[in-house]
C-alpha positions as CSV (number, residue, x, y, z in Angstrom):
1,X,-150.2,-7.9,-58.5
2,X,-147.1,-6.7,-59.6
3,X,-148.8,-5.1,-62.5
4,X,-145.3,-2.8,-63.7
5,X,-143.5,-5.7,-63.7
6,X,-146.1,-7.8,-65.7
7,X,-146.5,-4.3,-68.4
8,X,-142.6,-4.1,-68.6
9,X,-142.2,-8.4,-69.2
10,X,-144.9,-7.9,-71.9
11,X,-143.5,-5.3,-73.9
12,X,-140.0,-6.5,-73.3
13,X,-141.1,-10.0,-75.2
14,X,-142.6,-8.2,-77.5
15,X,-139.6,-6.1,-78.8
16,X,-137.8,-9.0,-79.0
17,X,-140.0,-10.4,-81.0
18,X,-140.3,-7.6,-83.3
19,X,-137.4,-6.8,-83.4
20,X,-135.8,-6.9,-87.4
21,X,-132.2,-6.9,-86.3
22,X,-130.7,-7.5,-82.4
23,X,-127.9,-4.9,-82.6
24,X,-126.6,-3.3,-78.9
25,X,-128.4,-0.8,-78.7
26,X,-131.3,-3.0,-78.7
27,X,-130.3,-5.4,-76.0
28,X,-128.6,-2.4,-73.6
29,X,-132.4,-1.2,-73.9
30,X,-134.2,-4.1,-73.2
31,X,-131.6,-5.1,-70.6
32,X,-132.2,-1.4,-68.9
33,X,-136.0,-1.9,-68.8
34,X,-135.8,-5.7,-67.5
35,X,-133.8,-4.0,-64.5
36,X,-135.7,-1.3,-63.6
37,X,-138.7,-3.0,-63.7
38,X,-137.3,-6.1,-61.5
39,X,-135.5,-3.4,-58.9
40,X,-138.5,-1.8,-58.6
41,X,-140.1,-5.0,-58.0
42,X,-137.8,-5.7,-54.7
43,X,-135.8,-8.4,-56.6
44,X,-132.3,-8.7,-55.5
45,X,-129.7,-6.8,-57.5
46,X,-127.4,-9.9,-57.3
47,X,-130.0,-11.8,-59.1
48,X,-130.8,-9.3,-61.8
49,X,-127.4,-8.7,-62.3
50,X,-127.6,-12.7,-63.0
51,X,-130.2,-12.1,-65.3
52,X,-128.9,-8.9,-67.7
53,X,-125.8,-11.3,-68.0
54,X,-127.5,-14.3,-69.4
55,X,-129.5,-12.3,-72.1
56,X,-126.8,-10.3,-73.4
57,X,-124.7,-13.7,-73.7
58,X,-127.9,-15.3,-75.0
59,X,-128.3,-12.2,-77.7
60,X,-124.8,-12.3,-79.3
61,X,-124.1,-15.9,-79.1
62,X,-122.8,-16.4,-82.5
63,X,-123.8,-20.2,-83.2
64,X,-127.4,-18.8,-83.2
65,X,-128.5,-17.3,-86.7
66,X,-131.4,-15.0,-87.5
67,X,-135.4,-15.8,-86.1
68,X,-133.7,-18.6,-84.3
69,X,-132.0,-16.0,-82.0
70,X,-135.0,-13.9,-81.2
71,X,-137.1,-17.8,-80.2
72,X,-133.7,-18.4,-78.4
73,X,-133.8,-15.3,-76.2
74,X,-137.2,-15.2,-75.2
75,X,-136.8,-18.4,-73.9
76,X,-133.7,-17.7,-72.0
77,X,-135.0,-14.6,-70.8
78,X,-139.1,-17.2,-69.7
79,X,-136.5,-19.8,-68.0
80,X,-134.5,-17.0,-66.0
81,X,-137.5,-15.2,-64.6
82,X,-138.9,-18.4,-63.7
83,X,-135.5,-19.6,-62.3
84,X,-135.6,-16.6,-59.8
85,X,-139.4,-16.9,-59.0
86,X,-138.6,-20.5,-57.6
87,X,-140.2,-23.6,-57.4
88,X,-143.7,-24.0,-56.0
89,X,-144.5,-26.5,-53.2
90,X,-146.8,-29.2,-53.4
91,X,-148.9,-30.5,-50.5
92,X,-148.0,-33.7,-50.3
93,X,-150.9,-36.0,-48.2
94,X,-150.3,-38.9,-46.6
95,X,-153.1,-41.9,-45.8
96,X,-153.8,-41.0,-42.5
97,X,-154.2,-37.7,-40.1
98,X,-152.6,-34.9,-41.9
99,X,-151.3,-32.0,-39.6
100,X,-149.9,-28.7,-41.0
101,X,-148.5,-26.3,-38.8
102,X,-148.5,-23.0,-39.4
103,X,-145.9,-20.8,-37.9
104,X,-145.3,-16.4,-38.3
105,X,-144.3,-13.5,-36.8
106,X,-147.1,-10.8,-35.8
107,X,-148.8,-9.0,-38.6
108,X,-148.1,-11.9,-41.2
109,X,-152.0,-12.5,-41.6
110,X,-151.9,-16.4,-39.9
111,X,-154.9,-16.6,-38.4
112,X,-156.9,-15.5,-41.7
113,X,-154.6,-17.4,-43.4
114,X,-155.7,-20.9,-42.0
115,X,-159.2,-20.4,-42.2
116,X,-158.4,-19.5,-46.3
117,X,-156.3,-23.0,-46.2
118,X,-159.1,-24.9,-44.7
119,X,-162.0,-23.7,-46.5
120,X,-160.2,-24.5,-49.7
121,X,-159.0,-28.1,-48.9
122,X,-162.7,-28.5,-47.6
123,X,-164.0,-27.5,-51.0
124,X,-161.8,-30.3,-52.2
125,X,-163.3,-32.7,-50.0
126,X,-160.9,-32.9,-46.5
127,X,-162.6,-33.3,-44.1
128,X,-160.6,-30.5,-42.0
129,X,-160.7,-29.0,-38.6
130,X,-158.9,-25.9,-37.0
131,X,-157.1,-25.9,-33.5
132,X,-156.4,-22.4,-32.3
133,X,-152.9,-23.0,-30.2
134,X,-152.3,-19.4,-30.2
135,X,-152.4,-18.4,-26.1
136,X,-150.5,-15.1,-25.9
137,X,-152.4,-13.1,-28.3
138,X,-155.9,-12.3,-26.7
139,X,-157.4,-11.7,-29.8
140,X,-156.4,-14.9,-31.8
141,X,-158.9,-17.3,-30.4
142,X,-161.8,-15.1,-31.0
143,X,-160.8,-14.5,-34.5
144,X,-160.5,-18.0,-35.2
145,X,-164.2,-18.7,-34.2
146,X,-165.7,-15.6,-35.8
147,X,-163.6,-16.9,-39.2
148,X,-165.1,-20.4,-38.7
149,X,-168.8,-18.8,-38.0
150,X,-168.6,-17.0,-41.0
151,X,-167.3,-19.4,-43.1
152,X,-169.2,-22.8,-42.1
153,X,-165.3,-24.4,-40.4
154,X,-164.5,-26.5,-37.6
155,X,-162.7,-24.7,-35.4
156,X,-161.5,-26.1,-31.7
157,X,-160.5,-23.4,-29.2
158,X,-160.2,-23.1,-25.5
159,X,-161.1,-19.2,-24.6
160,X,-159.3,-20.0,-20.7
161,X,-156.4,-22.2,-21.2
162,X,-152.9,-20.5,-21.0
163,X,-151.0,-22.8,-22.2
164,X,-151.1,-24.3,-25.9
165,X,-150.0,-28.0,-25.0
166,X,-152.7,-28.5,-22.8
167,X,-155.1,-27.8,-25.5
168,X,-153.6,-30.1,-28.0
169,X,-154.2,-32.5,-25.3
170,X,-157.7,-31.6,-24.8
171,X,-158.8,-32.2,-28.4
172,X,-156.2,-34.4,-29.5
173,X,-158.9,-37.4,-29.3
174,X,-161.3,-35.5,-30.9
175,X,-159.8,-34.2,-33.9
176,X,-158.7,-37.9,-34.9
177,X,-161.9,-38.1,-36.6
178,X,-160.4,-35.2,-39.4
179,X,-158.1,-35.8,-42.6
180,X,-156.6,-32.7,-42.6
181,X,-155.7,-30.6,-39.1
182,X,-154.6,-27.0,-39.7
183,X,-152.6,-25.5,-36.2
184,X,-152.4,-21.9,-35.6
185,X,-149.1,-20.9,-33.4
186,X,-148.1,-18.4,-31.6
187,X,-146.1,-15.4,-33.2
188,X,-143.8,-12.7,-31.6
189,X,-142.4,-9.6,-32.9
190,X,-139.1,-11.2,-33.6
191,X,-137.9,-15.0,-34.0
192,X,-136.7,-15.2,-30.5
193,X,-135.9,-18.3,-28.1
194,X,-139.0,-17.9,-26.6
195,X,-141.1,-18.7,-29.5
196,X,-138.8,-21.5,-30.6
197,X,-139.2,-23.2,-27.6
198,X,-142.4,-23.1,-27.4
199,X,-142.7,-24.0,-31.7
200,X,-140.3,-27.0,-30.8
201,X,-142.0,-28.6,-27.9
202,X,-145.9,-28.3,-29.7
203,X,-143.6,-30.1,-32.7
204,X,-142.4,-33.2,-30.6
205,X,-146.0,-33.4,-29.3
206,X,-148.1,-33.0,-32.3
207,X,-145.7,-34.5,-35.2
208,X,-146.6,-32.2,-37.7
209,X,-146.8,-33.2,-41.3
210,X,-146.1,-29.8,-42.4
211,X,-144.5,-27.1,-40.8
212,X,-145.3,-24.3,-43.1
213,X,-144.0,-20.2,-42.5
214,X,-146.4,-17.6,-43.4
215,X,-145.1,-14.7,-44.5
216,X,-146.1,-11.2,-46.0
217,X,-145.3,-9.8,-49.1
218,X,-144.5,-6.6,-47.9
219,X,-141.7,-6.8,-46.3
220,X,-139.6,-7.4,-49.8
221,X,-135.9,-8.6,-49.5
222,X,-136.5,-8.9,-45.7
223,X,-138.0,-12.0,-46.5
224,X,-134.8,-13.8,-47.1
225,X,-133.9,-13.5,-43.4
226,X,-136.9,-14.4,-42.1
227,X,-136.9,-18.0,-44.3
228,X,-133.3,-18.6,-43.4
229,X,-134.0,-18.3,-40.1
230,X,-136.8,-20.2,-39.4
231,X,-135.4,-23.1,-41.9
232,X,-132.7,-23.1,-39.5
233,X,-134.4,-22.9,-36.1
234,X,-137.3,-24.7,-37.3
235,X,-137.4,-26.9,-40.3
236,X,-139.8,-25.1,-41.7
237,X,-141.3,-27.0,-45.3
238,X,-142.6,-24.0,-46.7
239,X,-143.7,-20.7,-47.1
240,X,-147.4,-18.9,-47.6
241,X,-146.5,-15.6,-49.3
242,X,-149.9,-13.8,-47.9
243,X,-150.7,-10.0,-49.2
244,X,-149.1,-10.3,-52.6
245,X,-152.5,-8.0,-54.0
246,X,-151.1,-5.2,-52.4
247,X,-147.7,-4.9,-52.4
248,X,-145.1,-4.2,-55.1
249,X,-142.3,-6.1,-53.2
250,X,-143.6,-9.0,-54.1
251,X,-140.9,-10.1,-56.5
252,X,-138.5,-9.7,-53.2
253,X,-140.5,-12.4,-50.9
254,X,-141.0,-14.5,-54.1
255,X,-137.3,-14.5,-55.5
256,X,-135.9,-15.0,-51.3
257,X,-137.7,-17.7,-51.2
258,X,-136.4,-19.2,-54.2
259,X,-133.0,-18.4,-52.7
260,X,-133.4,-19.8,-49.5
261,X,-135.1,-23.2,-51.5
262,X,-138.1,-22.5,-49.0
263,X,-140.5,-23.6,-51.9
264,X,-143.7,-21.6,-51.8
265,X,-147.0,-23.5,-51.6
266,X,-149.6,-20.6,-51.5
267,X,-150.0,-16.6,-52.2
268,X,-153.2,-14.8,-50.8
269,X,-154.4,-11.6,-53.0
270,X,-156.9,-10.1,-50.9
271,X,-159.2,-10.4,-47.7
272,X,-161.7,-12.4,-48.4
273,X,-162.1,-16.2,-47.8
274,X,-161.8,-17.5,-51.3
275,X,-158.3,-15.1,-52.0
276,X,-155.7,-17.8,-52.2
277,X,-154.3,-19.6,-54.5
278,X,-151.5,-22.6,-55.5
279,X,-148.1,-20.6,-56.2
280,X,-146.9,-21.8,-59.7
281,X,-143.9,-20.0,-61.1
282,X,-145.1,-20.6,-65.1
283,X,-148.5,-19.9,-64.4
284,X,-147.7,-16.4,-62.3
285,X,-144.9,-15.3,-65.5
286,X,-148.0,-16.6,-67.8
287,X,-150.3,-14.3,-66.3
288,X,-147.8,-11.2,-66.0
289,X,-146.7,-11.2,-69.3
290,X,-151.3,-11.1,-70.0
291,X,-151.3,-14.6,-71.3
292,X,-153.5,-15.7,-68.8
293,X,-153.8,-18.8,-66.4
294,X,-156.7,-20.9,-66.5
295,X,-155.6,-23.9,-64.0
296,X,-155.7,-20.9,-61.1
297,X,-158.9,-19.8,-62.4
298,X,-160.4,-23.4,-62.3
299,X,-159.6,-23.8,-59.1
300,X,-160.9,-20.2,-58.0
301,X,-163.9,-21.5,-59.4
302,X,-163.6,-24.8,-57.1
303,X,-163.1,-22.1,-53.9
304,X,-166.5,-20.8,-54.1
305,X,-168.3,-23.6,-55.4
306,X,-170.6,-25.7,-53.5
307,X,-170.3,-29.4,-54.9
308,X,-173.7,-30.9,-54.6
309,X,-174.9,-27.5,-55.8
310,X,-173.3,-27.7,-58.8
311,X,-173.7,-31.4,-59.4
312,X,-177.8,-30.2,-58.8
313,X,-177.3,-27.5,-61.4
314,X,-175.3,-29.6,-64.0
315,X,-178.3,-32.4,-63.6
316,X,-180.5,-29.6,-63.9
317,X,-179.3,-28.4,-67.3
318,X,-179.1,-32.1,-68.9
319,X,-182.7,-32.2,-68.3
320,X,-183.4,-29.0,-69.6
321,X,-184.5,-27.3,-66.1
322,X,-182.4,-24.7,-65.4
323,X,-183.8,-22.5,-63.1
324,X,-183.8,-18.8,-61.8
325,X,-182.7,-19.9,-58.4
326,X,-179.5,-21.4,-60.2
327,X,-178.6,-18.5,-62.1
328,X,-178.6,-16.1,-58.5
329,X,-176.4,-19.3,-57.3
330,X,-173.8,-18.8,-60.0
331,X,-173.9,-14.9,-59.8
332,X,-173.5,-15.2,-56.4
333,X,-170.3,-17.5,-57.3
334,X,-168.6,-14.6,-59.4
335,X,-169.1,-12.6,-56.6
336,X,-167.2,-14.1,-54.2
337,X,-164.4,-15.2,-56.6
338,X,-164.2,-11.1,-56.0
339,X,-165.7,-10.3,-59.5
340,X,-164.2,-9.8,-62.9
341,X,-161.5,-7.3,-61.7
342,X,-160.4,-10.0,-59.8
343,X,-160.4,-12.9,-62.4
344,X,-159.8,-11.1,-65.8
345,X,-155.8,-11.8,-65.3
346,X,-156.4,-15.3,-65.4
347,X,-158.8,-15.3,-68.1
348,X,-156.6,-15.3,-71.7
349,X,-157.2,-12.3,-73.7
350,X,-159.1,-10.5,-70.8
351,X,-156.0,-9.2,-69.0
352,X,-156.2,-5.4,-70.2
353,X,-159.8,-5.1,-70.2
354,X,-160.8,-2.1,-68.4
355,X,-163.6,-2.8,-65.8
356,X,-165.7,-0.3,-64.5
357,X,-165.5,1.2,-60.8
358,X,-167.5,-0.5,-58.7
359,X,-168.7,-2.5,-60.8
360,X,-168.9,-5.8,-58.3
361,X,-170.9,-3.2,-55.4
362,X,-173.4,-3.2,-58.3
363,X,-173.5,-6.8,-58.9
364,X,-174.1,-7.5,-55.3
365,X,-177.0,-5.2,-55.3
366,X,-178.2,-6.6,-58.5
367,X,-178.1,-10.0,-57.1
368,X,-180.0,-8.6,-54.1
369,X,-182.7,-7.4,-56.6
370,X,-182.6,-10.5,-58.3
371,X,-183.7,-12.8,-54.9
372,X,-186.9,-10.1,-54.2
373,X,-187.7,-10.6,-57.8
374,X,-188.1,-14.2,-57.7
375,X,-189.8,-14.2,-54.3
376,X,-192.4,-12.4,-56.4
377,X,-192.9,-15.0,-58.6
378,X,-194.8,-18.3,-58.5
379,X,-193.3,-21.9,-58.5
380,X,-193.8,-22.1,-62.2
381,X,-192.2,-19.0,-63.5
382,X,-189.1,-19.9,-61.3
383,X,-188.7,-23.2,-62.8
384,X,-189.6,-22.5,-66.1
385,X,-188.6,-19.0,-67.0
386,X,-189.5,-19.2,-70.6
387,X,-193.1,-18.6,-69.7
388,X,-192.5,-14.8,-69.7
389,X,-191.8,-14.4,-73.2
390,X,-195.2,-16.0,-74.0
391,X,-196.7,-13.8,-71.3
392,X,-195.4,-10.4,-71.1
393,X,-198.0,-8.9,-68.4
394,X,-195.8,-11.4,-66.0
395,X,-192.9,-9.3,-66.1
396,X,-194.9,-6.0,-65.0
397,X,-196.7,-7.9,-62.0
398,X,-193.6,-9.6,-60.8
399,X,-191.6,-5.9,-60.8
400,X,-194.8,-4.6,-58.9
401,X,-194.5,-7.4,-56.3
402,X,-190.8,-7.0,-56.2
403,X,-190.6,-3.1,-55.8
404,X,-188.8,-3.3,-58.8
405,X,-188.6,-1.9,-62.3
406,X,-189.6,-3.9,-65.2
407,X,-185.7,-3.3,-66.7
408,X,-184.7,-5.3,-63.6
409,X,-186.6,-8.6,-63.8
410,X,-185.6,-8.3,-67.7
411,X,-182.0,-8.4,-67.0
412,X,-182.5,-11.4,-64.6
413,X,-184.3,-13.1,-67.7
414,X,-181.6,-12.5,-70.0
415,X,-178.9,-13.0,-67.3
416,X,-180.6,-16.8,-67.4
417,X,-181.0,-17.1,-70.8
418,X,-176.9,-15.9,-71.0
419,X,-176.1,-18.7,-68.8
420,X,-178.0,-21.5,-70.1
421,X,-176.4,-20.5,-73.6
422,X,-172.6,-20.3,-71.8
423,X,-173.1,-23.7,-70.1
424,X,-174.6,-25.4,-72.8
425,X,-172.2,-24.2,-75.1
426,X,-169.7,-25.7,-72.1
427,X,-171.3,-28.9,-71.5
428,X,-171.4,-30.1,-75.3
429,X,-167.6,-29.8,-75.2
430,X,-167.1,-31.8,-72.3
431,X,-166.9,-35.6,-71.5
432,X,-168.5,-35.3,-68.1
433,X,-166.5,-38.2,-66.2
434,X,-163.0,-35.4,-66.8
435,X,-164.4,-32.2,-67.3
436,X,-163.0,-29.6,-69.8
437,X,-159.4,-30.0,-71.0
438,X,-157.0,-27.1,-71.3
439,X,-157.8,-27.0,-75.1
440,X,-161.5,-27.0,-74.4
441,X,-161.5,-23.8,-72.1
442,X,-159.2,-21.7,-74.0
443,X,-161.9,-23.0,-76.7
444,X,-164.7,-21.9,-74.2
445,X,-163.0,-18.7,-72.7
446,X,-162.4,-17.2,-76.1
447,X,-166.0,-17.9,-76.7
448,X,-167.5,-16.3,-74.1
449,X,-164.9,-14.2,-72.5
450,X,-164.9,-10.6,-74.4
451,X,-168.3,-11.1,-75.8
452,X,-170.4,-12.2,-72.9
453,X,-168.7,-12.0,-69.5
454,X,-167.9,-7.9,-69.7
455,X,-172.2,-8.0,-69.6
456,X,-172.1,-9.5,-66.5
């Protein structure tokens, strides 16, 4: 996401940095880039006007002497960009029912939207449901149950009401059982009295927590409107910036948000389930200038994680019985986090590395492989996979069963072995009761990142 931007930041700092003197030909050129680069980026001129002022006053204020200036100015110039990115948006839970309401024009991405929000609060233990108020657009409430199918979520629609009240009423009762209710609305083409009508009378029935917009990326500057007005009609708490993988206006949604002080909560970066993530202004200027951001990729890792599974696999390892079957759970993990493409920004140090084409279609069909393999093998070489070093002869009847080569059931051997290593190396950092600290993964992702994860 806004990968230009991120290149231009990087080597921006870095001339500052290196810089021996800061004369003005210097800062006219780094002021240049910074502008082009944020234009480009849908920012509003206003703002980067804003911004080129500061760091040329930051750059020849005369109090500041020598390496002082250069710290002095690449801080100015961290605190400005993450001035104009805004504040992120927490939410904030109360003790009882929670209710978010979700409110967008068409073609904001809603509907997948919700089912994104509710399987990651259900990965973090809310017990959460999904009411499907949208009764003009006839395919909203089929795409709500398909989503919830797929994706294992409680999902309450009525297929022949008309009118979106009515089935509030219907399942009001029912969904008092949940922590966390997520409502899909009704959108329209425009922000017309219609709509508001109909947003304000679901709000005096349902008393919404949260009344959250959701809003794509691609429409740039536009987005500055859109907030204002729906703050206005609507008291609206927040914003979902959706799209922001695909787009290079997504410096204009972010910075109108921060504008309108319509905090952003979430951004989505792609189409499947697990492709959303908290909004943090330090953490997204952390990862565009390739400096990485850990917390996000933590809770990537909390997305696609099954709880009990990994409780089972952590219990597993302290006893020393790690077993195939875990390792295909894991890859299958990575998979769905959208593969290394998709989590090398986060990872510190990994940002530039150049990842093969298609290299997560392979992993998929390698984890395919991976599950006939093991159905080829008995109980024993599943739970203790060591046995095939002793045994060699296993290997060749296992790839026979399998319809396999023998390379194949060797790379799921050393793919376990790989892991075992990784979390063991993991585990003997790590006071179990917190988990890793922020020291303790850098410590970890330097250690395994470049040398170990590319093989994967």
């Amino acid at each position: 996401m806004l990968e230009k931007l991120g290149e231009i930041l990087k080597k921006t700092t870095d001339k500052i940095a290196n810089a021996i003197f800061l004369d003005k030909n210097l800062v006219d050129q780094i002021v240049r880039d910074l502008q082009r680069a944020l234009i480009e980026a849908d920012v509003n001129i206003v703002l980067v006007k804003e911004l080129s002022d500061k760091i040329k006053k930051a750059a020849f204020d005369e109090r500041i002497k020598g390496l002082e200036k250069k710290e002095h100015l690449i801080k100015v110039l961290h605190e400005q960009l993450i001035e104009i990115l805004g504040e992120s948006k927490e939410l904030k839970f109360q003790k009882e029912q929670n209710r978010v309401m979700l409110l967008g024009l068409y073609g904001a991405g809603k509907t997948t939207t919700i089912a994104k929000l509710a399987n990651w609060f259900s990965k973090r233990g809310k017990k959460t449901a999904i009411i499907g108020l949208d009764v003009h657009r006839p395919a909203a409430k089929e795409q709500l149950i398909q989503l919830g199918e797929r994706n294992n979520l409680n999902v309450f629609v009525d297929l022949k009401e008309t009118d979106a009240v009515k089935t509030w009423k219907k399942y009001e009762e029912e969904l008092k059982k949940y922590d966390l209710v997520l409502i899909d609305t009704a959108g329209r083409h425009t922000l017309d009295k219609e709509l508001v009508k109909e947003i304000k009378e679901l709000n005096s029935k349902i008393k919404p927590t949260e009344t959250i917009l959701i809003m794509p990326a691609d429409i740039g500057q536009a987005a500055k409107k859109q907030a204002q007005e729906f703050k206005q009609a609507l008291d609206i708490s927040g914003v979902i910036i959706t799209r922001m993988d695909s787009t290079a206006k997504g410096g204009g949604a972010l910075t109108a948000c921060a504008e309108t002080k319509a905090g952003v909560y979430f951004i989505t970066t792609g189409e499947k389930i697990n492709d959303i993530e908290i909004f943090n202004s330090e953490s997204f200027l952390s990862r565009l200038l390739g400096m990485g951001d850990l917390q996000t990729l933590i809770e990537k890792i909390k997305s696609v994680t099954d709880e009990k599974n990994q409780e089972q696999i952590q219990k597993n390892l302290m006893e020393g019985k790690l077993t195939l079957d875990d390792v295909v759970e894991q890859s299958k993990s990575m998979s769905q986090m959208g593969g290394f493409e998709k989590i090398k920004s986060l990872i510190p140090g990994l940002g530039k590395a150049k990842i093969p084409e298609g290299t997560l279609e392979k992993q998929e069909t390698k984890i395919s492989k991976w599950q006939h393999i093991i159905k080829s093998m008995t109980k024993e070489e599943k739970e203790n996979p060591e046995i095939f070093e002793k045994e060699n002869s296993r290997i060749a009847r296992v790839a026979q069963g399998a319809g396999v080569n023998n390379s194949d059931v060797r790379g799921l051997l050393k793919q376990y072995k790989m892991l075992k290593e990784m979390l063991k190396g993991g585990m003997e950092n790590m006071d179990m009761s917190k988990g890793m600290s922020q020291k303790q993964l850098m410590k970890f992702a330097k250690k395994f990142g470049k040398k170990k994860m590319m093989r994967f």
